[in-house]
Every structure is written in C-alpha cells, then in structure tokens.
PDB file with one MODEL, atoms N, CA, C and O in Angstrom:
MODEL        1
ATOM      1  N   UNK A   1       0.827  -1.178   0.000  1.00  0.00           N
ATOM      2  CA  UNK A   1       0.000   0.000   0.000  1.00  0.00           C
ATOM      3  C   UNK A   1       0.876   1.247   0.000  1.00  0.00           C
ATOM      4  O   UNK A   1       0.575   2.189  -0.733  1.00  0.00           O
ATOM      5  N   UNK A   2       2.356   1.313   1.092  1.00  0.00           N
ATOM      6  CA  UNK A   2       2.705   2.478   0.787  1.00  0.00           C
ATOM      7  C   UNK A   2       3.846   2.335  -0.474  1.00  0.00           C
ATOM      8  O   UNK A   2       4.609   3.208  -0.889  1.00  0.00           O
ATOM      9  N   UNK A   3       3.765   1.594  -0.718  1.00  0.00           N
ATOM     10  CA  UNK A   3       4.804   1.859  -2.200  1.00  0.00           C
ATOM     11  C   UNK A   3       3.549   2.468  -3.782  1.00  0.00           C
ATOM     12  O   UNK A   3       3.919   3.093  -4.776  1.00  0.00           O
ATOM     13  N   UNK A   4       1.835   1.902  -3.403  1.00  0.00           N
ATOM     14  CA  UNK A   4       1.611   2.555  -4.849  1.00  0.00           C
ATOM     15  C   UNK A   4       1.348   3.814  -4.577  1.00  0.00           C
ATOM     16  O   UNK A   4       1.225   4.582  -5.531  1.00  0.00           O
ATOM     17  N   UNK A   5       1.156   4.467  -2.807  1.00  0.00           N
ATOM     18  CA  UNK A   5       0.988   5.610  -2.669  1.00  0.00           C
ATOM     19  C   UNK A   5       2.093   6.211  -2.807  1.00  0.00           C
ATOM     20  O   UNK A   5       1.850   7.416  -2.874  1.00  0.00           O
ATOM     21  N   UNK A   6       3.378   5.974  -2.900  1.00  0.00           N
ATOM     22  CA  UNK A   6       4.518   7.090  -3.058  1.00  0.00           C
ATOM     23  C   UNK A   6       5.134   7.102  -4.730  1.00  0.00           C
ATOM     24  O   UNK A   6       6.005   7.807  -5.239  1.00  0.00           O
ATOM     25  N   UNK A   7       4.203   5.913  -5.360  1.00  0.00           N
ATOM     26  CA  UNK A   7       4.120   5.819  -6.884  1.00  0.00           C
ATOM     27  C   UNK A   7       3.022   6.879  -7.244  1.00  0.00           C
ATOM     28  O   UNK A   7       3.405   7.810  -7.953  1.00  0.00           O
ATOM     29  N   UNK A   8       2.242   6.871  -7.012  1.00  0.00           N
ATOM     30  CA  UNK A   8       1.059   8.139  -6.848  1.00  0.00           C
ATOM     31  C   UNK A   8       1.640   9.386  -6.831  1.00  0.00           C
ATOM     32  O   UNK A   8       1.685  10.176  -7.774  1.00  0.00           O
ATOM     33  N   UNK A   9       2.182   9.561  -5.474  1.00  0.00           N
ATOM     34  CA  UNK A   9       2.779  10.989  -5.382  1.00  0.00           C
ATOM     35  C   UNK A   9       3.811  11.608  -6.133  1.00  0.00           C
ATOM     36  O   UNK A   9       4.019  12.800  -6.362  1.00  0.00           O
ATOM     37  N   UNK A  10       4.751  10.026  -6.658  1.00  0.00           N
ATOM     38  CA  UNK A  10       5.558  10.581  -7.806  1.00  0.00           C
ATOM     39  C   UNK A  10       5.163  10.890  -9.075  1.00  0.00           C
ATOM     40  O   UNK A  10       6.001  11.393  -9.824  1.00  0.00           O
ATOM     41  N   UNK A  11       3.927  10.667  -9.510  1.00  0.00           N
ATOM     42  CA  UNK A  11       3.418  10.694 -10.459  1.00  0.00           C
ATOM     43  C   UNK A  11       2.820  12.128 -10.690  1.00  0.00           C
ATOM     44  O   UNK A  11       2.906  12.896 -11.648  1.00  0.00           O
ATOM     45  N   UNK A  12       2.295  12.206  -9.690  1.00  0.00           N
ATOM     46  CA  UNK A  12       1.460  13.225  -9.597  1.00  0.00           C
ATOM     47  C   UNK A  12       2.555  14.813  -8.938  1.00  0.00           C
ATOM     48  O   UNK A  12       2.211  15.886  -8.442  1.00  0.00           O
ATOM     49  N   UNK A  13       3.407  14.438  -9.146  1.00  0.00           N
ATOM     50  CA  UNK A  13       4.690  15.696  -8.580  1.00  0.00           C
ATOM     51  C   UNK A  13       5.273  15.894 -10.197  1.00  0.00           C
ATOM     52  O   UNK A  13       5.661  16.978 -10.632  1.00  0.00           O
ATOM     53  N   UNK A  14       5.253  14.722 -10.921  1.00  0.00           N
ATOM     54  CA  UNK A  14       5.582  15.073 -12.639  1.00  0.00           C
ATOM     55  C   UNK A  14       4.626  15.605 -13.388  1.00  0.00           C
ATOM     56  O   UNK A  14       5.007  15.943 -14.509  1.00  0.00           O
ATOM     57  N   UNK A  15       3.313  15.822 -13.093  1.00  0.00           N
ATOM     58  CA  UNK A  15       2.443  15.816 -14.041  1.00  0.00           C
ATOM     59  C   UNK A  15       2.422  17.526 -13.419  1.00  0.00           C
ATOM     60  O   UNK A  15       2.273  18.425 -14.246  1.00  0.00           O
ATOM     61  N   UNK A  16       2.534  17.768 -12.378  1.00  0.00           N
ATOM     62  CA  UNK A  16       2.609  19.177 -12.529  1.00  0.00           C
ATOM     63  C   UNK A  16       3.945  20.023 -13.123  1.00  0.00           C
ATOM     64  O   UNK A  16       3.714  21.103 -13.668  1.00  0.00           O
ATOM     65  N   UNK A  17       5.019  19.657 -13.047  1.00  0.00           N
ATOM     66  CA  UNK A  17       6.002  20.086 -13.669  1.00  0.00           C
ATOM     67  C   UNK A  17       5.532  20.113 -14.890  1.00  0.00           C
ATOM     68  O   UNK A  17       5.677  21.212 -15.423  1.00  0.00           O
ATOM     69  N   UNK A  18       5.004  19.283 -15.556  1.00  0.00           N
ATOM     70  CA  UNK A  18       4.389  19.692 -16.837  1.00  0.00           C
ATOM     71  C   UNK A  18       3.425  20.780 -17.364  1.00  0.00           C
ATOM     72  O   UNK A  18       3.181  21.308 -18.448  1.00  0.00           O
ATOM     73  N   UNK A  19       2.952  20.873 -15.961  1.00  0.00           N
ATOM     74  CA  UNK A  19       2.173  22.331 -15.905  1.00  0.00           C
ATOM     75  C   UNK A  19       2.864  23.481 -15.904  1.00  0.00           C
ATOM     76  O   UNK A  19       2.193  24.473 -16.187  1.00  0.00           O
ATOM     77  N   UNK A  20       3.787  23.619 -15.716  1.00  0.00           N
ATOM     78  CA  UNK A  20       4.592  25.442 -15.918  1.00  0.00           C
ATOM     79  C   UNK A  20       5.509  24.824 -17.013  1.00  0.00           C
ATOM     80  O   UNK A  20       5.229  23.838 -17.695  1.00  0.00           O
ATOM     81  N   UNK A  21       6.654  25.562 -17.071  1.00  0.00           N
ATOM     82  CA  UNK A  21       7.380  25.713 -18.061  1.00  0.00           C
ATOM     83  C   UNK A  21       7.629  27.550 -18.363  1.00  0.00           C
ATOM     84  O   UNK A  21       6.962  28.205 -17.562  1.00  0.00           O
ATOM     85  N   UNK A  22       8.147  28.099 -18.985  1.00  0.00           N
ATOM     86  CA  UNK A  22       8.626  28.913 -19.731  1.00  0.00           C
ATOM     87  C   UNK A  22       7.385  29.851 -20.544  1.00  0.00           C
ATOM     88  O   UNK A  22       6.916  29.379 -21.580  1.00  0.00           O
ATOM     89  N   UNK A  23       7.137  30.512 -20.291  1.00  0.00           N
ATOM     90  CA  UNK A  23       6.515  31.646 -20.852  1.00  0.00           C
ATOM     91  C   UNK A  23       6.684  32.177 -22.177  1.00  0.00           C
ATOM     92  O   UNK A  23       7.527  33.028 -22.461  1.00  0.00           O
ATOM     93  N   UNK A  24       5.740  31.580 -23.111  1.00  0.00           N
ATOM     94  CA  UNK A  24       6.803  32.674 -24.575  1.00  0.00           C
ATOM     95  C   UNK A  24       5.723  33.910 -24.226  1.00  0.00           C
ATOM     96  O   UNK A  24       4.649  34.074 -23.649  1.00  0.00           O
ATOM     97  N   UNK A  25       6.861  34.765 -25.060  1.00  0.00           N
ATOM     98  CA  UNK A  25       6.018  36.325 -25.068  1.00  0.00           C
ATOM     99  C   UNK A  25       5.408  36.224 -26.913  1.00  0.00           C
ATOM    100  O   UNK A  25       5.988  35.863 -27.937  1.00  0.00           O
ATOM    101  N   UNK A  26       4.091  36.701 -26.670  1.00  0.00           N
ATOM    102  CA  UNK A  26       3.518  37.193 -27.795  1.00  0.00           C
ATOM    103  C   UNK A  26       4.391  37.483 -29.162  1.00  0.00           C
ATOM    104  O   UNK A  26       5.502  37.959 -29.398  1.00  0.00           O
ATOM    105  N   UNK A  27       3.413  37.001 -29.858  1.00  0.00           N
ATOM    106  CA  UNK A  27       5.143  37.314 -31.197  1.00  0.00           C
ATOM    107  C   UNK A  27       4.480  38.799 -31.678  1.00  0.00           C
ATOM    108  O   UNK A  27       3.468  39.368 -31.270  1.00  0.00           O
ATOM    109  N   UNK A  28       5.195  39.083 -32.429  1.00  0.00           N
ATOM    110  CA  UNK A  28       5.337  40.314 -33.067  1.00  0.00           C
ATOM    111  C   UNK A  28       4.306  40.072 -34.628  1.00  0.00           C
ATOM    112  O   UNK A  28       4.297  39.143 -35.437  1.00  0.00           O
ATOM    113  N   UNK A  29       3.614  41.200 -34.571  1.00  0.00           N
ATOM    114  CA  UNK A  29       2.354  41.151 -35.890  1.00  0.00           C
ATOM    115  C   UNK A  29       3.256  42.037 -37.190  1.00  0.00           C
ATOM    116  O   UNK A  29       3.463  43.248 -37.257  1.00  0.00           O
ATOM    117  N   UNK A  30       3.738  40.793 -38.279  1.00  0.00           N
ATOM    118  CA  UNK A  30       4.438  41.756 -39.090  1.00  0.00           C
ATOM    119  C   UNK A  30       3.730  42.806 -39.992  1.00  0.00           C
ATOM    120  O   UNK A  30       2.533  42.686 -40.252  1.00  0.00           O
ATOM    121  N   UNK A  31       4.440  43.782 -40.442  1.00  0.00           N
ATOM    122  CA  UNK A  31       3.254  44.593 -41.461  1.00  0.00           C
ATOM    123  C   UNK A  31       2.676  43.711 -42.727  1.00  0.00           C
ATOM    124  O   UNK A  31       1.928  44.073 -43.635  1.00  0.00           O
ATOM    125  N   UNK A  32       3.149  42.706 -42.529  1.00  0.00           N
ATOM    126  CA  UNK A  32       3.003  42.225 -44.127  1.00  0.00           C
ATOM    127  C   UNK A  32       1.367  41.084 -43.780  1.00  0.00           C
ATOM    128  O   UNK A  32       0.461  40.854 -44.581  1.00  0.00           O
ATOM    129  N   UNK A  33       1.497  40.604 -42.395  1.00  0.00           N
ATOM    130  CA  UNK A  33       0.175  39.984 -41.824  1.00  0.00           C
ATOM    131  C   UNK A  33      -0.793  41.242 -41.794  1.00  0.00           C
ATOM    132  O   UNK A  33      -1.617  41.238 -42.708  1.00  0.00           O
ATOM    133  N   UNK A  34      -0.836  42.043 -41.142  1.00  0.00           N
ATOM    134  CA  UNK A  34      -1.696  43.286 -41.200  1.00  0.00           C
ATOM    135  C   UNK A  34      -2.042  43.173 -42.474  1.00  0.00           C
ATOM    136  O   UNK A  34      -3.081  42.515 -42.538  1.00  0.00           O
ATOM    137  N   UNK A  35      -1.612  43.547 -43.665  1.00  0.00           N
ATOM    138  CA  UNK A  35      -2.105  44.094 -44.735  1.00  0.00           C
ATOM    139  C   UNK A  35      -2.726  43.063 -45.439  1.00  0.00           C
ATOM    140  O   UNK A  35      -3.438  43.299 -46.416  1.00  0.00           O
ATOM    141  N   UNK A  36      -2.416  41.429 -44.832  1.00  0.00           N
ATOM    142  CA  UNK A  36      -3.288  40.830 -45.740  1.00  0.00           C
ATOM    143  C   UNK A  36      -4.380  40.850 -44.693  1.00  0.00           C
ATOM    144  O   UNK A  36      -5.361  41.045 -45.411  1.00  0.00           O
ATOM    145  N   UNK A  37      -4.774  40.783 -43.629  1.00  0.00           N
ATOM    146  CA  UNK A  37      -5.806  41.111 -43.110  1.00  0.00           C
ATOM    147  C   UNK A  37      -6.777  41.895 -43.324  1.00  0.00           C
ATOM    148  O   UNK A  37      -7.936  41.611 -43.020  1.00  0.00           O
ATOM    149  N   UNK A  38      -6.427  42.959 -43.864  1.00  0.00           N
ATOM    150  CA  UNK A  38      -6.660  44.454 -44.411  1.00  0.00           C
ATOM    151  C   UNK A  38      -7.397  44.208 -45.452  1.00  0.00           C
ATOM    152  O   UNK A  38      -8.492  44.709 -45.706  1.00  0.00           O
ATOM    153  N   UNK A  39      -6.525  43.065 -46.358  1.00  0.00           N
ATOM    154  CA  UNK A  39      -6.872  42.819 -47.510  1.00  0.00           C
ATOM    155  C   UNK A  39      -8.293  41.802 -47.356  1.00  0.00           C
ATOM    156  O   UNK A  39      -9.311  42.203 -47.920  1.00  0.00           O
ATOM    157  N   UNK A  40      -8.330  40.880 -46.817  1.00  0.00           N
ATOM    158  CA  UNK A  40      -9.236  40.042 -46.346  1.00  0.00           C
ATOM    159  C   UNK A  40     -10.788  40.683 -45.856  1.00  0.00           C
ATOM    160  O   UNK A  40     -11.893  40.207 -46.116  1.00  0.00           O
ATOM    161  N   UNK A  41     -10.519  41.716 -45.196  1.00  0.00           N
ATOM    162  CA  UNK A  41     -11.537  42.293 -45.084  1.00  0.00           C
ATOM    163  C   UNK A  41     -12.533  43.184 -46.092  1.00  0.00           C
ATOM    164  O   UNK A  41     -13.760  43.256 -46.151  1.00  0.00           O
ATOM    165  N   UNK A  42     -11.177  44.007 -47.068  1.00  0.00           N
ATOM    166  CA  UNK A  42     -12.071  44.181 -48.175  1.00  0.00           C
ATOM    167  C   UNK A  42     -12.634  44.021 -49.044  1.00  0.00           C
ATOM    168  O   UNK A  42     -13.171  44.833 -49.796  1.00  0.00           O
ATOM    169  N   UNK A  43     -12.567  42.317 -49.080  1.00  0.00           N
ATOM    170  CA  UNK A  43     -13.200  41.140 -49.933  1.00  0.00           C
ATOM    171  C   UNK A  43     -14.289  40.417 -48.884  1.00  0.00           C
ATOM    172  O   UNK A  43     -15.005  39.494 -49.272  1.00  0.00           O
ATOM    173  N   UNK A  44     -14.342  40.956 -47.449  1.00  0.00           N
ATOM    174  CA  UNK A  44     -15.574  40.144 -47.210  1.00  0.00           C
ATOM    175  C   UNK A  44     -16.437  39.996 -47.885  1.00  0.00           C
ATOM    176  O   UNK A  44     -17.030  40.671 -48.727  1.00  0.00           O
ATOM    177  N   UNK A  45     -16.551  38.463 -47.238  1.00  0.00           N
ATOM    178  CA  UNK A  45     -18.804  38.602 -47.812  1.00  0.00           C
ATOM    179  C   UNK A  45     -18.492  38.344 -49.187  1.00  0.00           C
ATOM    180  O   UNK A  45     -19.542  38.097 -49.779  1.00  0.00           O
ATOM    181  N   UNK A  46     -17.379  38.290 -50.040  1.00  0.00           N
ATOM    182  CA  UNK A  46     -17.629  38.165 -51.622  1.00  0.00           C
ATOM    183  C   UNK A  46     -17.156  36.517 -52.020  1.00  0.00           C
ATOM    184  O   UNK A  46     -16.528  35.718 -51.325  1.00  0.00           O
ATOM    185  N   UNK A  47     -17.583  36.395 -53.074  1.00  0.00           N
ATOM    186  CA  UNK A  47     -17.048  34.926 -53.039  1.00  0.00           C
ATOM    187  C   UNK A  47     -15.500  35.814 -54.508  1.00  0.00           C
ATOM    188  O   UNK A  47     -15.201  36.841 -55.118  1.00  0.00           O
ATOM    189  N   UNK A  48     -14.971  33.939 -54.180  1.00  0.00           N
ATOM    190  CA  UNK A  48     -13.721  34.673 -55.347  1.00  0.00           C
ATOM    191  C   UNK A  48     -14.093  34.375 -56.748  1.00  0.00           C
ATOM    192  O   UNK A  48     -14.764  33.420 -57.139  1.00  0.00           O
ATOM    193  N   UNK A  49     -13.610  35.241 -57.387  1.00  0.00           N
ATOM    194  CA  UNK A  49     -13.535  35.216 -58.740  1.00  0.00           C
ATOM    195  C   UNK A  49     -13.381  34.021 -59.327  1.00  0.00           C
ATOM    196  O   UNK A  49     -14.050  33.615 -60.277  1.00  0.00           O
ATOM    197  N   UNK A  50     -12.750  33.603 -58.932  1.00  0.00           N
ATOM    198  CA  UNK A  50     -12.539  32.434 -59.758  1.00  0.00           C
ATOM    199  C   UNK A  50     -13.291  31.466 -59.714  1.00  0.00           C
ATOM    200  O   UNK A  50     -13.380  30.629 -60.612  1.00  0.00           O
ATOM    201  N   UNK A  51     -14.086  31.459 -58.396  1.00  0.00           N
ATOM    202  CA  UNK A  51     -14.779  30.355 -58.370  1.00  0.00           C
ATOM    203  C   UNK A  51     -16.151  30.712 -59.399  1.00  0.00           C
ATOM    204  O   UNK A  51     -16.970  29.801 -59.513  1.00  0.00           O
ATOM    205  N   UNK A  52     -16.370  31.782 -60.015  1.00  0.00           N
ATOM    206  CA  UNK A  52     -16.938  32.334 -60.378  1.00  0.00           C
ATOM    207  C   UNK A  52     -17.369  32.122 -61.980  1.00  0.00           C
ATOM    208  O   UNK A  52     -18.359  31.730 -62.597  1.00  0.00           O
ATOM    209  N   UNK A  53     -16.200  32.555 -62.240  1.00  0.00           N
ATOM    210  CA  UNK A  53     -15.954  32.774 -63.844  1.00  0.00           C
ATOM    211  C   UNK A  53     -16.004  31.475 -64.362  1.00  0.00           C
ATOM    212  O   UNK A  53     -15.366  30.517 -63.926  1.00  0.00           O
ATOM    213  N   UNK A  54     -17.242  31.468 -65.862  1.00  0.00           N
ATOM    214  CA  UNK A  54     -17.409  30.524 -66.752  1.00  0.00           C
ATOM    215  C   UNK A  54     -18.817  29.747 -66.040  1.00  0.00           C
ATOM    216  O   UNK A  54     -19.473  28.885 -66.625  1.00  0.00           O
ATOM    217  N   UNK A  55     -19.140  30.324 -64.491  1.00  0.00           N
ATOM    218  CA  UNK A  55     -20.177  29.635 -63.897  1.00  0.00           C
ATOM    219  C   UNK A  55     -21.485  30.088 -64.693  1.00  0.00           C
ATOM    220  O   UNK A  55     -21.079  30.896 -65.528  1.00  0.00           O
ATOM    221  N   UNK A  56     -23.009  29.928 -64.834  1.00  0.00           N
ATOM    222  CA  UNK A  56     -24.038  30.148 -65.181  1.00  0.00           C
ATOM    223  C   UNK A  56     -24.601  31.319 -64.120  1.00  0.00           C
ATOM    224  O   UNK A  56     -24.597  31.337 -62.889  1.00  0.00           O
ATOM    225  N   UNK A  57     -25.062  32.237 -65.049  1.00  0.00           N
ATOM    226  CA  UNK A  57     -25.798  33.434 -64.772  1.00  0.00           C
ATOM    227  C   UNK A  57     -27.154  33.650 -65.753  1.00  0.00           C
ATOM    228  O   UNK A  57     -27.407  32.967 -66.745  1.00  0.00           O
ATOM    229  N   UNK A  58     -28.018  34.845 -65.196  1.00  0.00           N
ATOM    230  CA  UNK A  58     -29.193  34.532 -65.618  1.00  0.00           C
ATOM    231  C   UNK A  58     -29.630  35.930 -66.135  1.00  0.00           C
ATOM    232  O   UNK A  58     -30.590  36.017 -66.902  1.00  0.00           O
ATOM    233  N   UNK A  59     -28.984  36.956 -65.753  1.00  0.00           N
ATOM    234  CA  UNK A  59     -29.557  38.548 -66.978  1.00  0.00           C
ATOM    235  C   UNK A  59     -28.025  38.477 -67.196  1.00  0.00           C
ATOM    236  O   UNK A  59     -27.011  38.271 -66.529  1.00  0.00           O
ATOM    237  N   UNK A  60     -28.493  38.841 -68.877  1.00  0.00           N
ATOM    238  CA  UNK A  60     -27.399  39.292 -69.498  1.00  0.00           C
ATOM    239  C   UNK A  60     -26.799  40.907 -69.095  1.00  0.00           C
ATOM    240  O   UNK A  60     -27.591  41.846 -69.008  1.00  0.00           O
ATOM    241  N   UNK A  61     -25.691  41.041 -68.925  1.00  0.00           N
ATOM    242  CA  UNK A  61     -25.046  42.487 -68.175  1.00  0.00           C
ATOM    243  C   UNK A  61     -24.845  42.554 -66.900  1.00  0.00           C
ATOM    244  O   UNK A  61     -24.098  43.402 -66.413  1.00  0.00           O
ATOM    245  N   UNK A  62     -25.488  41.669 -66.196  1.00  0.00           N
ATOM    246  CA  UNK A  62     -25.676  41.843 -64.611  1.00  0.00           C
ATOM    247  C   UNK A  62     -24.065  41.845 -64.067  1.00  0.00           C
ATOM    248  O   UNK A  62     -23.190  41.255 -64.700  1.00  0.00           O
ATOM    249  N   UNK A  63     -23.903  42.279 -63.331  1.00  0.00           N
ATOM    250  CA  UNK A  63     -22.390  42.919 -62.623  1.00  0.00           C
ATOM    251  C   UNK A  63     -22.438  42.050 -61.488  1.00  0.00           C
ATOM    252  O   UNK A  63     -23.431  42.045 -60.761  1.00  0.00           O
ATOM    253  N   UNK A  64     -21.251  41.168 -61.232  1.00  0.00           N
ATOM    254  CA  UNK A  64     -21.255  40.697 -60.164  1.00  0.00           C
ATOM    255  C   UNK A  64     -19.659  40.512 -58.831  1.00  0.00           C
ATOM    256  O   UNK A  64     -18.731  39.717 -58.680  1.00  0.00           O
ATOM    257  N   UNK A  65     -20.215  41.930 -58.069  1.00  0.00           N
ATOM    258  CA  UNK A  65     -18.549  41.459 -57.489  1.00  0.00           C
ATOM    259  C   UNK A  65     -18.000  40.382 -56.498  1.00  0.00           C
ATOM    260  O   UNK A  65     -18.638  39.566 -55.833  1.00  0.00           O
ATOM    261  N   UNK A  66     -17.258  40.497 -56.539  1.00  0.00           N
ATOM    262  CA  UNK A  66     -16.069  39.142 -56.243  1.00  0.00           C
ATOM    263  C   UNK A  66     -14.811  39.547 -55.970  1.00  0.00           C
ATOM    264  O   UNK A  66     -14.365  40.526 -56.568  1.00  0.00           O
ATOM    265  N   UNK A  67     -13.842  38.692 -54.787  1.00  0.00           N
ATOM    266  CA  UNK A  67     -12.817  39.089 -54.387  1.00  0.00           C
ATOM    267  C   UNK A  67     -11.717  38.365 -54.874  1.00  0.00           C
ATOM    268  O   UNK A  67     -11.415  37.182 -54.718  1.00  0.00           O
ATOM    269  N   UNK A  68     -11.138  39.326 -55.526  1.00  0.00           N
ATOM    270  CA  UNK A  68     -10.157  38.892 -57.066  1.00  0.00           C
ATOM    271  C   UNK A  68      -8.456  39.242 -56.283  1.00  0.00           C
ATOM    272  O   UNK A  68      -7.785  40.253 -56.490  1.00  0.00           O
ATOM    273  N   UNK A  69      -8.130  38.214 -55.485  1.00  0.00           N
ATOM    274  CA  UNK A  69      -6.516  38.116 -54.716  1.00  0.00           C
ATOM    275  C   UNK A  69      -7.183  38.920 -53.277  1.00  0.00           C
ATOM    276  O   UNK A  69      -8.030  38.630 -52.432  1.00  0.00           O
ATOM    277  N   UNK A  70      -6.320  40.018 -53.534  1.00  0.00           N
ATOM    278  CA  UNK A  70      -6.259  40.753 -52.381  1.00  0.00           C
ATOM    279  C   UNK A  70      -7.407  42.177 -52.496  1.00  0.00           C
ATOM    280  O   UNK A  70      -7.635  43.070 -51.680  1.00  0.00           O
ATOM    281  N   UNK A  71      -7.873  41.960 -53.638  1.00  0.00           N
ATOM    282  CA  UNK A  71      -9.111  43.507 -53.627  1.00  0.00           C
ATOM    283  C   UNK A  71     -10.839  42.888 -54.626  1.00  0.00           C
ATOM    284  O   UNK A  71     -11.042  41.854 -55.263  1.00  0.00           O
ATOM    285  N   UNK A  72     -11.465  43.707 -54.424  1.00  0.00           N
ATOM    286  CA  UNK A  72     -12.638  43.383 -55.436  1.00  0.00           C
ATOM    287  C   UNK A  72     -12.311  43.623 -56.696  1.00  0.00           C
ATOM    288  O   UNK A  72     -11.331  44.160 -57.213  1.00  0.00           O
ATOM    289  N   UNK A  73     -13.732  42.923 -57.306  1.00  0.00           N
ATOM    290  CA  UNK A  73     -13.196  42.132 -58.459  1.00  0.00           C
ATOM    291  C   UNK A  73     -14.690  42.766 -58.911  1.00  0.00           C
ATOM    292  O   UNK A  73     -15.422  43.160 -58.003  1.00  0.00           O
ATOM    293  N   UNK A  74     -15.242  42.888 -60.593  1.00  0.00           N
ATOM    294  CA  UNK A  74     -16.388  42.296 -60.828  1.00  0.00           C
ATOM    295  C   UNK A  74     -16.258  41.418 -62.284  1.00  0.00           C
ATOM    296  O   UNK A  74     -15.387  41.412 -63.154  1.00  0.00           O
ATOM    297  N   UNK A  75     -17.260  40.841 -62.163  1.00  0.00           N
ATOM    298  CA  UNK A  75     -17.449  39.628 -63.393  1.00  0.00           C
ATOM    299  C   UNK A  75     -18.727  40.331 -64.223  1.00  0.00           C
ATOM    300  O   UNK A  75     -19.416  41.062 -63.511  1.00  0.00           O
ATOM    301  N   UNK A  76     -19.006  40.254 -65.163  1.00  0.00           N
ATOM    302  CA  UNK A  76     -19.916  40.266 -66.002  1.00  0.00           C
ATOM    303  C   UNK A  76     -21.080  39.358 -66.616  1.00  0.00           C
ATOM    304  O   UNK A  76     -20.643  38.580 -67.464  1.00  0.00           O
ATOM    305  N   UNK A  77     -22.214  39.286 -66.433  1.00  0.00           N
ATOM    306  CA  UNK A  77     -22.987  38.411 -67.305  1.00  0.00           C
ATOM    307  C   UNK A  77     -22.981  38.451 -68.560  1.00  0.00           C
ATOM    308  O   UNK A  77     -23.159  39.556 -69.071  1.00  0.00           O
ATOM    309  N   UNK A  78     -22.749  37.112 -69.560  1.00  0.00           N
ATOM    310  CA  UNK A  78     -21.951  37.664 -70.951  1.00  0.00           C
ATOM    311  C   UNK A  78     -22.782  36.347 -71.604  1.00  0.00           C
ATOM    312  O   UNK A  78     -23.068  35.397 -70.877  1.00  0.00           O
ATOM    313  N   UNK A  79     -23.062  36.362 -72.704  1.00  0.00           N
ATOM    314  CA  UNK A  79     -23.922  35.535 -73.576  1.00  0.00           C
ATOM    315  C   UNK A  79     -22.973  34.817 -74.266  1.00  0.00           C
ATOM    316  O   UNK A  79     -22.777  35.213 -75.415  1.00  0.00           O
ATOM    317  N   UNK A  80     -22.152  33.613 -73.788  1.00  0.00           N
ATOM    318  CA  UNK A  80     -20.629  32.663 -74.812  1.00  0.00           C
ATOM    319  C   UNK A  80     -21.145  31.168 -75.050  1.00  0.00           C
ATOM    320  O   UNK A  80     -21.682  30.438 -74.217  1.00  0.00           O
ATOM    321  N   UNK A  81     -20.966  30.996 -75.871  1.00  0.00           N
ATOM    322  CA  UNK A  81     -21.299  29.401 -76.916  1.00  0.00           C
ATOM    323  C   UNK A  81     -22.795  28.854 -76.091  1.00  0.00           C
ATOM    324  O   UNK A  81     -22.999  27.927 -75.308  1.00  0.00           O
ATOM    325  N   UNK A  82     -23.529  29.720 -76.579  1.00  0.00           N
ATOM    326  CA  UNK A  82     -24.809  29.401 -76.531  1.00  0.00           C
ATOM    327  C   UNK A  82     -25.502  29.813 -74.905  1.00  0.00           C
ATOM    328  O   UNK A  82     -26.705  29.574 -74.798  1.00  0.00           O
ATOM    329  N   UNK A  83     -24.926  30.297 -73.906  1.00  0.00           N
ATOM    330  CA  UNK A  83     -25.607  30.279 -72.425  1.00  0.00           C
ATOM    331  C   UNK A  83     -24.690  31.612 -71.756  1.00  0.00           C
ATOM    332  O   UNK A  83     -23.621  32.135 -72.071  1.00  0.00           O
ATOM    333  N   UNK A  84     -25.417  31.788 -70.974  1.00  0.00           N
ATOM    334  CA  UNK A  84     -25.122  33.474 -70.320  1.00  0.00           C
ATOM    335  C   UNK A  84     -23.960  32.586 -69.054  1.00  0.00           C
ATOM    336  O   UNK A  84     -24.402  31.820 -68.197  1.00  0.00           O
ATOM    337  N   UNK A  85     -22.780  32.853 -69.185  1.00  0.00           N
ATOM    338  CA  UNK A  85     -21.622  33.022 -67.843  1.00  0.00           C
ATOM    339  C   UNK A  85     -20.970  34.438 -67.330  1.00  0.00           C
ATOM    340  O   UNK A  85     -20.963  35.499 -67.955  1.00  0.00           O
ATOM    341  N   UNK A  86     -20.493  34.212 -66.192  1.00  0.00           N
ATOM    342  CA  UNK A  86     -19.779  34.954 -65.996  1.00  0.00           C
ATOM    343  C   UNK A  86     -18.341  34.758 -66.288  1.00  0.00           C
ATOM    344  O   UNK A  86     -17.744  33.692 -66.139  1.00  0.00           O
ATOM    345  N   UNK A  87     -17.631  36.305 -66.883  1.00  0.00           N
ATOM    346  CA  UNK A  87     -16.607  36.568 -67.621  1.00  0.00           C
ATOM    347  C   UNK A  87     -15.854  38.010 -67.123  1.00  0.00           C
ATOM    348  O   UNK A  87     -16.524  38.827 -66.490  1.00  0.00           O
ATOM    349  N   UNK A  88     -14.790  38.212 -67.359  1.00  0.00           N
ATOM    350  CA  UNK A  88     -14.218  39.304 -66.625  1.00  0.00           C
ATOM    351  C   UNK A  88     -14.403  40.445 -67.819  1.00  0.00           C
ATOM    352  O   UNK A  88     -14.032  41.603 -67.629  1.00  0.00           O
TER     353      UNK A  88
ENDMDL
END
C-alpha cells in the first residue's frame, strides 16, 4: 500500500512540472500579416472570382462582385457558346 501511494505521489509531482514551463512572449504582428488582413476584409462577404468565372448566370449584363486576390473584383454576365456566364 505504501509503495503505490509514493508511486502516486511521484506521479502526480511530474504531471505538474508539466504544468509550468517557460513563458513565450507574444510574437510580433508583421506589417506584411496586417495588410493581408486588411486585404481580407475588403473582400468580405464576396465569393472569389474564380470560383466564379465561366459559372451560369441569368440577366445578361448583370455585374457581379467578387474578391479577385487581395481587392474586389467584378465579373460580367456575358452571352458565350450558346448560355449566359460569368466573364471578366
């Protein structure tokens, strides 16, 4: 009995050492993450272009924007080999 209790206590004296450790500090936000963030936001809400283009649309002319890389985009409703897609 007292050997699985001091197996216990050793166990349980490692499993907290596993609990601390070393602190990292926060990393640093480069400008180059910012700006695609930046960028990300001014394509919310849009779907991308690409997934877009050559898909089926239904008025001819209709304007449709879309987030084309890092900025908006629009596609066009366009009348090609017989059926209305969108086209840049």
């Amino acid at each position: 009995m007292k050997q699985s209790l001091v197996v216990t206590a050793v166990l349980f004296g490692f499993s907290l050492l596993g609990c601390g450790g070393p602190v990292s500090e926060p990393e640093a936000v480069s400008e180059s993450s910012q700006d695609s963030t930046l960028s990300q936001l001014a394509c919310s809400g849009y779907p991308a272009c690409g997934s877009l283009v050559n898909k089926r649309c239904f008025n001819e002319g209709e304007v449709q924007t879309c987030c084309d890389g890092d900025t908006t985009g629009e596609l066009y409703c366009v009348y090609s080999n017989g059926r209305l897609i969108f086209a840049y």
